[in-house]
C-alpha positions in Angstrom: 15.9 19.8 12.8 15.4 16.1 11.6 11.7 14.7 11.7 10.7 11.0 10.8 7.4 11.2 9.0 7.9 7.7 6.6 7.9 4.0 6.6 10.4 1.2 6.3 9.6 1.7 2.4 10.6 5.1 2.3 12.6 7.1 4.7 11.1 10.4 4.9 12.7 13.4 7.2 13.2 17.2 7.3 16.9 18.0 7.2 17.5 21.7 8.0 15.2 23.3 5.9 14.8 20.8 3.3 12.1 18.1 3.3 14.4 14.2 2.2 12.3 11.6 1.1 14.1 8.4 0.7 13.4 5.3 -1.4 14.1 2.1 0.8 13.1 -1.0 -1.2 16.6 -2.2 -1.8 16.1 -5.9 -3.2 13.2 -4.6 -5.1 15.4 -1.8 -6.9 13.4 0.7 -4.8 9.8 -0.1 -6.7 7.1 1.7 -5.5 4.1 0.2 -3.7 1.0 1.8 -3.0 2.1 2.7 0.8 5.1 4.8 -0.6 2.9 6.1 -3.0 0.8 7.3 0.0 3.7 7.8 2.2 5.0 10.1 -0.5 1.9 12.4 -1.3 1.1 12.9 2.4 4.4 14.1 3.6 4.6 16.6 0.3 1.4 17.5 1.4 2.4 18.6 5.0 5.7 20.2 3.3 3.4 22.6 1.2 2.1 24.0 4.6 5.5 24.1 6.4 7.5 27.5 5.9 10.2 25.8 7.2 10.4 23.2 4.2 12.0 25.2 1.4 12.6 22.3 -0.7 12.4 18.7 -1.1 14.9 16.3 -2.0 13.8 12.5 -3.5 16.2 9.5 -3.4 17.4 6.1 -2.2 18.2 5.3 0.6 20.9 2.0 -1.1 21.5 0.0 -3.5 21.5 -0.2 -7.2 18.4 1.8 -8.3 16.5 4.8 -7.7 13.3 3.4 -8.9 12.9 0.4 -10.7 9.2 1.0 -11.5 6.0 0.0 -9.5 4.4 -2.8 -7.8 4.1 -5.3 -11.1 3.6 -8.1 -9.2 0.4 -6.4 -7.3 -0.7 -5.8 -10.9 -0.2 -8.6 -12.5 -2.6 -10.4 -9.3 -5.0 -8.1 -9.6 -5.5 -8.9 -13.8 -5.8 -12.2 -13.0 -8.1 -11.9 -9.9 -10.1 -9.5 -9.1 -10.7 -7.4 -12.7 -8.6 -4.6 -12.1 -9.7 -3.3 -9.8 -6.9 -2.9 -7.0 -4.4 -2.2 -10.2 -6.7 0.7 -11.0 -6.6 1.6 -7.8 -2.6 2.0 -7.4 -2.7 3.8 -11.0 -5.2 6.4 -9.7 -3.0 7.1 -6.9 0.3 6.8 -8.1 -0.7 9.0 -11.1 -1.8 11.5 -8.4 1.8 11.6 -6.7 3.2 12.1 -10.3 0.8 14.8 -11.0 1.0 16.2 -7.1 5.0 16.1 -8.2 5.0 18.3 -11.6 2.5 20.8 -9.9 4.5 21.1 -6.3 5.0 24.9 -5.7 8.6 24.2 -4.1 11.5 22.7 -6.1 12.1 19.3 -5.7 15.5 17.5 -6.6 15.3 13.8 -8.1 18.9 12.3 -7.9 18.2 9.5 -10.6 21.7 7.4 -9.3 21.0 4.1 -10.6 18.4 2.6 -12.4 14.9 4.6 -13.4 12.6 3.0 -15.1 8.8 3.4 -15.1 7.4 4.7 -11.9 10.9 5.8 -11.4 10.6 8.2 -14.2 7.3 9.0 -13.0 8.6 10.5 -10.0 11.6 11.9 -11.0 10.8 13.6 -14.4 8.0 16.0 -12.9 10.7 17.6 -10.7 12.5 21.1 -11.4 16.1 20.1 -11.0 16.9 16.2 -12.6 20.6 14.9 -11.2 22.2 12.2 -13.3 25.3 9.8 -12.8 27.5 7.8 -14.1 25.4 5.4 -12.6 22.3 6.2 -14.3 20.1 3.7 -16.6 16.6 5.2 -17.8 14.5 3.2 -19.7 10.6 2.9 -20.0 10.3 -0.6 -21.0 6.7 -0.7 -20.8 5.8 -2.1 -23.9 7.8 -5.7 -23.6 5.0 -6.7 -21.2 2.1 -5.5 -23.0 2.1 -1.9 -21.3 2.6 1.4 -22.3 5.1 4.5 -21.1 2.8 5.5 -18.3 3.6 8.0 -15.1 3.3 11.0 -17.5 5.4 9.3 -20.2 2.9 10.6 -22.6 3.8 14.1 -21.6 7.6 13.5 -21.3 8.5 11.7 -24.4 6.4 13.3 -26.7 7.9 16.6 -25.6 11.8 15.5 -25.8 13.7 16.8 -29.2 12.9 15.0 -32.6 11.2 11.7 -32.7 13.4 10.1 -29.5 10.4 10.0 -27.4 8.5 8.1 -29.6 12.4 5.6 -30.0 12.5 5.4 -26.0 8.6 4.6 -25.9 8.6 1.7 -28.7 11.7 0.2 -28.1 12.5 0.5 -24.1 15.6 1.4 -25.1 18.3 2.3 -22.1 20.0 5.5 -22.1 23.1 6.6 -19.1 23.4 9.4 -17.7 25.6 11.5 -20.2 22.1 10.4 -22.8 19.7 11.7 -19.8 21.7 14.9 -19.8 22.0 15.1 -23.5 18.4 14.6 -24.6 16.9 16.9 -21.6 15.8 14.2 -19.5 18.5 15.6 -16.7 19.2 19.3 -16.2 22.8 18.5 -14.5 25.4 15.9 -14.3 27.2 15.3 -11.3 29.7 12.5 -10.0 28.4 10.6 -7.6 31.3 11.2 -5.1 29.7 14.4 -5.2 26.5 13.5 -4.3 26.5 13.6 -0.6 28.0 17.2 -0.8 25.3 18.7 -3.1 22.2 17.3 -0.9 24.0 18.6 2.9 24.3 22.4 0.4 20.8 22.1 -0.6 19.2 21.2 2.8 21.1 24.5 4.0 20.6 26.8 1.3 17.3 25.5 -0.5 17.2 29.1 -2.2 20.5 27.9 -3.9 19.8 24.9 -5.8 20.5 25.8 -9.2 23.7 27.0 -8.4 24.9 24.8 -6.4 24.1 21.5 -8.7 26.1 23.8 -11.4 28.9 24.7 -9.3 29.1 20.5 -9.0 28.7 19.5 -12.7 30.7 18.0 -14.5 31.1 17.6 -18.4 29.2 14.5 -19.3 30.8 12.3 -21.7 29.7 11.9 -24.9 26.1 11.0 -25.4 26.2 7.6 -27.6 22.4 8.5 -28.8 23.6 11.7 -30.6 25.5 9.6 -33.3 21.7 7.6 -33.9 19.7 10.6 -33.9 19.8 11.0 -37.4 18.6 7.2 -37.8 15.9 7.8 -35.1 14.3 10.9 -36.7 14.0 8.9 -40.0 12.3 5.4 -39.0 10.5 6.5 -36.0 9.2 9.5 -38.0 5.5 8.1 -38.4 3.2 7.3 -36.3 1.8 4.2 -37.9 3.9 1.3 -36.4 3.8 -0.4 -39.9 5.4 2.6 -41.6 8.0 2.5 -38.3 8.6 -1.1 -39.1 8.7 -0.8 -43.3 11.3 1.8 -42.7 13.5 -0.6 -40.6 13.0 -3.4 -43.1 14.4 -1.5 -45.7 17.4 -0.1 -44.1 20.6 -3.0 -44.2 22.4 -1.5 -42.0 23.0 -3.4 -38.5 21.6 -0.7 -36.3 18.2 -1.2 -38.1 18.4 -5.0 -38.1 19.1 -4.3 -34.3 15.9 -1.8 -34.0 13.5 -4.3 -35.7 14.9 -7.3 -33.9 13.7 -5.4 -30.6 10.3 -4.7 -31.9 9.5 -7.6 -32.5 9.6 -8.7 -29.3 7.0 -5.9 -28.1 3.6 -6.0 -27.7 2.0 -4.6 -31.0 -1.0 -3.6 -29.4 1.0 -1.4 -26.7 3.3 -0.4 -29.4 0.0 1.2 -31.0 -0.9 2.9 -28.0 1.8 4.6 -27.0 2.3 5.9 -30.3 -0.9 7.5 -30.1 -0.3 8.4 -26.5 2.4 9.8 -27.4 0.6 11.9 -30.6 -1.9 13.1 -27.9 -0.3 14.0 -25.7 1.7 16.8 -27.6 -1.3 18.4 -28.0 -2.7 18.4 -24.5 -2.5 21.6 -22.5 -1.8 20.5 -18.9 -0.3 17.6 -17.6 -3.9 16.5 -15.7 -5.3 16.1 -19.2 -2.4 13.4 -19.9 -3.0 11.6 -17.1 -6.7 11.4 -17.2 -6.1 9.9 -20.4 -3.1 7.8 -19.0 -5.4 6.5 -16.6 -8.1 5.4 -18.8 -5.5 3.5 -21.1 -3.9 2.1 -18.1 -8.0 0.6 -17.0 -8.3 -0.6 -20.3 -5.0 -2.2 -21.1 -4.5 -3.7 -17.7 -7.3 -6.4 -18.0 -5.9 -7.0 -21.8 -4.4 -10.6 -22.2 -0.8 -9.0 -23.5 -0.1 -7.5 -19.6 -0.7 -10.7 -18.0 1.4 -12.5 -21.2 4.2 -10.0 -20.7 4.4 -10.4 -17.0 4.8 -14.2 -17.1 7.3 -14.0 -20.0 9.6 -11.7 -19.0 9.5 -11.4 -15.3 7.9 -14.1 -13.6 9.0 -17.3 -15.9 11.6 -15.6 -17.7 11.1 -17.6 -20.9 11.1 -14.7 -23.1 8.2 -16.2 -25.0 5.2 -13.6 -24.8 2.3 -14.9 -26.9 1.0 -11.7 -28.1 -2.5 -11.2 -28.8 -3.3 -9.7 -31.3 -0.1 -11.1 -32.9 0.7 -8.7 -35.4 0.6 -4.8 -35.7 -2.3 -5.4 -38.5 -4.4 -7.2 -36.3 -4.3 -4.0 -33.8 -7.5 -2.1 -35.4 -8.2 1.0 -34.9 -11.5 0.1 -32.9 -9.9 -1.6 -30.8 -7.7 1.5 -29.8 -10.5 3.8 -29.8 -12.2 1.8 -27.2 -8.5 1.8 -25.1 -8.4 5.5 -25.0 -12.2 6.0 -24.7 -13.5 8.3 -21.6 -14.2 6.0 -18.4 -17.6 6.5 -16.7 -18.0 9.9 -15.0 -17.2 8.7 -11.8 -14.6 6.4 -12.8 -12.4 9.1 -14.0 -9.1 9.9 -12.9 -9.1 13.2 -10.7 -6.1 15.2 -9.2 -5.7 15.9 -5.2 
């Protein structure tokens, strides 16, 4: 049986008894708009009522990426012209796809082939089964355009082994697939020639998954990050971005001049938030809790001047010449965080489905 539920955005069937939904935004690396978004949480939706939808499968339809992130460019407008408020808007909804994801009663399998970054993680991390590739590059780079690692990366990275959530989070640091598989990120690694072959199992024997993905894995090669670790554990081990940054400066080696050369380039008020994020978020119970407070961040930081900043520096004029403000981790205070992570109005408030 093969129904066609989606939109020219996302390619969204039932194959035998598995529900396919398809990223289709090729030239933009598959970024999601607020349509997919919708697209998305509606067909999961009608799959949660259908016996005959035993489990859902989520990838791209061609192309380089799986998800390069979300709709920047509808954010970046909306900063600069209306307040917010439309960029609230596709953060209150995409956040509820991410949450509708990592609470979905039948397994879902991501295939991250290619590029996932941002709202790519967002989609693909919540799932039970996470396919890498030799093709894969993960990064949340939030924080080079005065962001933060949003889409549950609060939840994610502050979960993953040692202090290489709080690495990934600063830094925006890329790992492959082998690094996905290593750190946890990914729960199999497959070639991609073997791609095709493990979706067409799955769709006919959705009670198989886990079996089937192993009975295709392969042995990664090694993971790169595990010779850092070590390094990452011992200047990322605060959560003061100073003491992150002291640490750096007093380590010759090149891998730290490296590190600090990459901070500087971030945000520093971002930088700040998403190591508290990050601290928070440990300690939450449930994965609505991080997103409510993912959500009020996201409302504060969006109308900030470093989002706009980024935006035009990295992706719009490609000077790579942000003008942060505040310009220097000291001038981040801790008010001014306070009043980033503070509670929204009642009925402002992020709220699941």
């Amino acid at each position: 049986m093969t129904e066609k539920l989606g939109t020219d955005e996302v390619h969204i069937h039932i194959h035998e008894r598995a529900g396919h939904i398809s990223l289709n935004r090729p030239k933009a690396l598959h970024a999601l708009t607020l349509d997919m978004c919708h697209a998305m949480s509606a067909a999961l939706r009608r799959w949660a009522e259908d016996d005959e939808v035993q489990a859902v499968i989520l990838d791209h339809a061609e192309g380089r990426g799986f998800c390069a992130g979300g709709d920047i460019n509808l954010l970046r407008h909306s900063a600069l012209n209306d307040g917010g408020t439309s960029g609230r808007r596709f953060f209150h909804d995409e956040y509820r796809l991410n949450h509708q994801l990592f609470e979905y009663e039948k397994p879902v399998v991501a295939f991250m082939d290619g590029i996932t970054m941002g709202g790519g993680v967002g989609i693909a991390l919540p799932c039970k089964y996470r396919v890498a590739t030799e093709n894969t590059r993960f990064a949340m780079p939030e924080t080079g355009i005065g962001l933060f690692p949003d889409v549950g990366g609060g939840w994610h990275l502050s979960r993953l082994g040692g202090r290489l959530g709080q690495f990934l989070a600063l830094t925006g640091a890329r790992l492959d697939g082998a690094e996905c598989h290593f750190a946890g990120l990914a729960t199999h690694y497959l070639p991609t020639d073997k791609l095709a072959e493990a979706k067409a199992r799955i769709a006919e024997k959705p009670d198989r998954i886990a079996g089937i993905l192993s009975e295709l894995s392969v042995s990664p090669p090694p993971a790169r990050i595990e010779e850092n670790s070590d390094r990452i554990n011992r200047h990322f081990a605060s959560d003061r971005f100073e003491d992150i940054l002291a640490s750096l400066e007093a380590d010759d080696s090149e891998w730290a001049a490296k590190e600090l050369a990459t901070l500087s380039t971030k945000s520093p008020q971002t930088c700040k938030v998403a190591l508290r994020q990050l601290a928070k978020s440990e300690k939450l119970a449930s994965f609505a809790d991080n997103m409510r407070m993912e959500y009020r961040i996201a409302s504060r930081v969006l109308t900030r001047p470093d989002f706009a900043e980024g935006v035009r520096a990295v992706i719009v004029d490609k000077t790579n010449d942000p003008q942060w403000d505040p310009a220097t981790p000291e001038g981040v205070s801790e008010e001014l965080l306070d009043s980033i992570f503070a509670p929204l109005p009642a009925d402002e408030e992020w709220k699941p489905l």
